[in-house]
N, C-alpha and C positions, 0 to 999 in steps of 0.2 A: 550936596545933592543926596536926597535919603535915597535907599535901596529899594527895589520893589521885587516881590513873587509873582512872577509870570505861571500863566496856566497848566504850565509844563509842572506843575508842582505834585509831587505826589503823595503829601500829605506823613511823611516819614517823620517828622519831628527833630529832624536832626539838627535845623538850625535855632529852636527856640529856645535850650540851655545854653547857645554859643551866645547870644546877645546881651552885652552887661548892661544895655539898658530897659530889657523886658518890654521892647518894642514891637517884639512877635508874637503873638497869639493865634488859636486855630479858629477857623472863619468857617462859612459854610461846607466848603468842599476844599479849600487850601488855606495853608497858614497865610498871614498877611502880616504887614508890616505897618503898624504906625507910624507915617512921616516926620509926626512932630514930634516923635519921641528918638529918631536913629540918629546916633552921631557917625555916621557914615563910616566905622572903623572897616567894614566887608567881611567879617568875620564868619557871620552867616553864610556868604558865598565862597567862601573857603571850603563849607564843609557839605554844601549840598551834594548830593550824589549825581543829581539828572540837571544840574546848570543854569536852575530855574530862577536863579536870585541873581539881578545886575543894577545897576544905578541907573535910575531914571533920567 
């Protein structure tokens, strides 16, 4: 199950160096996550500050 960035996101950048598979990028107004690119490590949601990133 890939990860997803809930709205709660506030666009800090912290998780898009943490992802070794460059599945995060900034999107209109929050980073997002490519599905078919996340090998589900949680990496990402490790380092969020506001708890916006969970598995779908």
């Amino acid at each position: 199950m890939a990860y997803v960035i809930s709205s709660d996101c506030v666009a800090c950048g912290q998780c898009e160096p943490e992802c070794p598979v460059s599945a995060i990028s900034k999107g209109d107004t929050t980073y997002v996550i490519d599905a078919e690119k996340c090998v589900d490590c949680g990496k990402c949601a490790d380092v969020c500050p506001v708890s916006a990133i969970s598995q779908q």
